[in-house]
C-alpha positions in Angstrom: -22.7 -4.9 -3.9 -23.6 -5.6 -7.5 -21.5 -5.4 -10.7 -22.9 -1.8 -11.6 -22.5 -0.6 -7.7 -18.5 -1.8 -8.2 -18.5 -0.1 -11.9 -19.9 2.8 -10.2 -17.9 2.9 -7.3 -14.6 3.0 -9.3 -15.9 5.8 -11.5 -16.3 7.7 -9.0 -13.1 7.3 -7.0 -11.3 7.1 -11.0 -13.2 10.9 -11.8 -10.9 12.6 -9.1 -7.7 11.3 -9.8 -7.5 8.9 -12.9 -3.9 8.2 -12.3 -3.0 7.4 -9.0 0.3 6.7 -7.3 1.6 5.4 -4.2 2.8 8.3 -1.9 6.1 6.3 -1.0 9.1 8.2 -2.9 11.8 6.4 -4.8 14.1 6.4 -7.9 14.0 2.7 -8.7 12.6 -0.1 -8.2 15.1 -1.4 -5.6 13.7 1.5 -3.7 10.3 1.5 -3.8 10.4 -2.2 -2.4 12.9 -1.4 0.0 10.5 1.6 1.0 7.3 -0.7 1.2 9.1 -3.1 3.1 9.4 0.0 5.7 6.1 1.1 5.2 4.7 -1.9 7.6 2.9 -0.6 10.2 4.6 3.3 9.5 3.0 5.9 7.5 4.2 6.7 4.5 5.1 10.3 4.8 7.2 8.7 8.0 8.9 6.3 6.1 9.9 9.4 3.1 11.2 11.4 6.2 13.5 8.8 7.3 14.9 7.7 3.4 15.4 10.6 1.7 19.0 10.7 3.2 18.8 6.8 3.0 18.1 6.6 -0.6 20.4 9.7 -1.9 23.2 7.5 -0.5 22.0 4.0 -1.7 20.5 3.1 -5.0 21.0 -0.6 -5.6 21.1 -3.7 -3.2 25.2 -3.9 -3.3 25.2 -0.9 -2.1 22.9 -1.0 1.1 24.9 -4.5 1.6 28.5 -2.3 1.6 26.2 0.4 4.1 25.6 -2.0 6.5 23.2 -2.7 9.0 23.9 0.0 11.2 24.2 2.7 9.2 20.6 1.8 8.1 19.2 1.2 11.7 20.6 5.3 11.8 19.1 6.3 8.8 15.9 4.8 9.9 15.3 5.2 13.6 12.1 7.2 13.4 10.2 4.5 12.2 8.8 1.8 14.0 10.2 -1.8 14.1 13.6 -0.3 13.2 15.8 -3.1 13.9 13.8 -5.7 12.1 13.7 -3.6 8.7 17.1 -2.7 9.0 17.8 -6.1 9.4 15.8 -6.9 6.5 16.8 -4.5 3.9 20.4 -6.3 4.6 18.9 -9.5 4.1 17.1 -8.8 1.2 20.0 -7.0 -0.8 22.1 -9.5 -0.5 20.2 -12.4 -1.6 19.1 -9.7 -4.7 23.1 -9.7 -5.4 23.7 -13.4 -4.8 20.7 -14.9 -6.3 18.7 -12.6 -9.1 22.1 -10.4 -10.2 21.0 -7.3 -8.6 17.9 -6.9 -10.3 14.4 -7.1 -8.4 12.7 -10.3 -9.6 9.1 -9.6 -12.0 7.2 -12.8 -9.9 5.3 -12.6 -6.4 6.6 -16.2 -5.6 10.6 -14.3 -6.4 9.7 -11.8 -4.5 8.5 -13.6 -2.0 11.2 -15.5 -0.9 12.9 -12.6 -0.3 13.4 -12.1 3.6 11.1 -9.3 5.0 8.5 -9.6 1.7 5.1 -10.6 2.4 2.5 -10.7 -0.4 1.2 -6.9 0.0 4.6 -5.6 -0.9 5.0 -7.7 -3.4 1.7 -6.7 -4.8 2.8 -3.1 -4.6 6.0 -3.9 -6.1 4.5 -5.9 -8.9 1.8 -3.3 -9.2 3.7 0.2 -9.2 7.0 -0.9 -11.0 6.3 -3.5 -13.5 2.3 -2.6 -14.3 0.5 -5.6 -12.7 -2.9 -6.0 -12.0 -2.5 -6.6 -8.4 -4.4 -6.0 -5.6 -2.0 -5.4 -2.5 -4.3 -5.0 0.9 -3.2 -3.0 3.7 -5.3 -2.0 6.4 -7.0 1.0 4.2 -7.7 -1.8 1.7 -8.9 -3.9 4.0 -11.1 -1.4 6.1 -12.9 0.2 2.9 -13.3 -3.2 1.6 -15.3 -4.3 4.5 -16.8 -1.8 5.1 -18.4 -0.5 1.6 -18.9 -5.0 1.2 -17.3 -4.0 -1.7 -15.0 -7.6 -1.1 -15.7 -8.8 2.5 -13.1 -11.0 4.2 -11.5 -12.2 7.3 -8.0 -11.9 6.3 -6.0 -10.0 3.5 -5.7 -12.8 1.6 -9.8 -13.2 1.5 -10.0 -9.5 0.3 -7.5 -10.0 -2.1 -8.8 -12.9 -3.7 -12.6 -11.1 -4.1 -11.0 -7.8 -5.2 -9.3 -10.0 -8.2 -12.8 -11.6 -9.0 -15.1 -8.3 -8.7 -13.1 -5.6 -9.7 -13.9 -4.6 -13.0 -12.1 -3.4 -16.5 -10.9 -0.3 -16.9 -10.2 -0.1 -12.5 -8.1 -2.9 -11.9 -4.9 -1.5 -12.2 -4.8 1.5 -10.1 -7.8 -0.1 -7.9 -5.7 -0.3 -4.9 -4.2 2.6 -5.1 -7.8 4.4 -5.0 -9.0 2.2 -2.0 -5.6 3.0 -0.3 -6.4 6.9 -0.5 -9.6 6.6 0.4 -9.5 4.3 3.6 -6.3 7.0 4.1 -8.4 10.6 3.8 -12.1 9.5 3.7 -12.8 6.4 5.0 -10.8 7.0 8.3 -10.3 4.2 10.8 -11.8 6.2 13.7 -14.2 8.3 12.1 -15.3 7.6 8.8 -16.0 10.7 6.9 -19.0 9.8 5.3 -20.4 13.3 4.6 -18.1 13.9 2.3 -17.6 11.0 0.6 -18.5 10.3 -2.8 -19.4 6.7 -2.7 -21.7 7.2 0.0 -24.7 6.0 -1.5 -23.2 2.7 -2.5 -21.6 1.8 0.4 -23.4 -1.0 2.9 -22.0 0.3 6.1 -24.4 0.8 8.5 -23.7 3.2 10.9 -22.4 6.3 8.5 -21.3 9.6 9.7 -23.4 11.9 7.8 -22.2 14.7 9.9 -19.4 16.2 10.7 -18.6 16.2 14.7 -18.6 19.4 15.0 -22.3 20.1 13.5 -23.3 17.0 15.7 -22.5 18.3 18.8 -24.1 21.5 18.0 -27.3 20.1 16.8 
């Protein structure tokens, strides 16, 4: 993909919605990384289902320490990998009380070292609370990336470090966010909906769904 195909493709994706946001819900940015942490392998709308209550009880990492472990696995059983995220969010807290005074730290290596934080949520974290311009790859990131050969790789990490190279001025701040939405509603896993898509032509897939299955199975 060349350096106008990438300018193009992020005008495109920028023209519907110029100010994306993640679709996790939070007050602060204790929450938002708590709720990312969550968010591996849960969708987000799951993960807002099962902290609402969570979060109008708990706004800051001494807090969810004094909840307890439990209490969280409770709030939290609908999602998947409960007791490791429960765990976690414990974990995490309490070193954000004992080592950086309650306050989520501004650096991925900080963030990091905190138990349960890979580098995709610190990304987000870095990207949605403090204005960074990172490029956190989930599996939508990952997919569309690969797919369009927008930034090809064999690992996050790969895709990431392309993404930071290709993606242009003025995209690269909310450039994951767009990718996210459309792996998410477009450029599904399954069944890529490439009859609708708007990047369509710029994309180097090879075996696009220009139809719908319904007019498919008709035809």
């Amino acid at each position: 993909m060349t350096k106008a195909e990438i300018f193009e493709l992020f005008r495109r994706l920028a023209e519907d919605d110029p100010d994306p946001q993640t679709e996790l819900e939070y007050e602060n940015v204790f929450q938002l990384l708590v709720a990312v942490v969550f968010s591996a392998q849960s969708t987000d709308a799951g993960v807002n289902k099962a902290t609402r209550a969570l979060f109008a009880q708990v706004k800051t990492p001494a807090q969810m320490v004094a909840l307890g472990e439990a209490a969280v696995k409770e709030h939290i059983r609908t999602i998947g990998l409960l007791n490791t995220k429960a765990k976690n969010a414990i974990a995490l807290s309490r070193k954000l009380v004992e080592e950086f005074g309650g306050e989520v730290p501004r650096t991925l290596d900080e963030l990091t070292s905190l138990p349960g934080v890979g580098r995709k949520t610190a990304n987000v974290v870095l990207n949605c609370a403090y204005g960074e311009e990172t490029f956190a790859v989930d599996t939508h990131v990952f997919r569309v990336c690969n797919r369009t050969g927008l930034a090809k790789g064999k690992t996050p990490d790969e895709v990431e470090a392309k993404l930071d190279k290709r993606v242009p001025q003025p995209f690269r701040r909310h450039a994951h966010h767009w990718l996210i939405l459309h792996g998410r509603y477009t450029c599904k896993a399954r069944l890529p909906e490439c009859w609708r898509c708007k990047i369509v032509d710029l994309c180097g897939y090879r075996t696009k769904v220009l139809e719908p299955p319904a007019s498919r199975k008709g035809s």
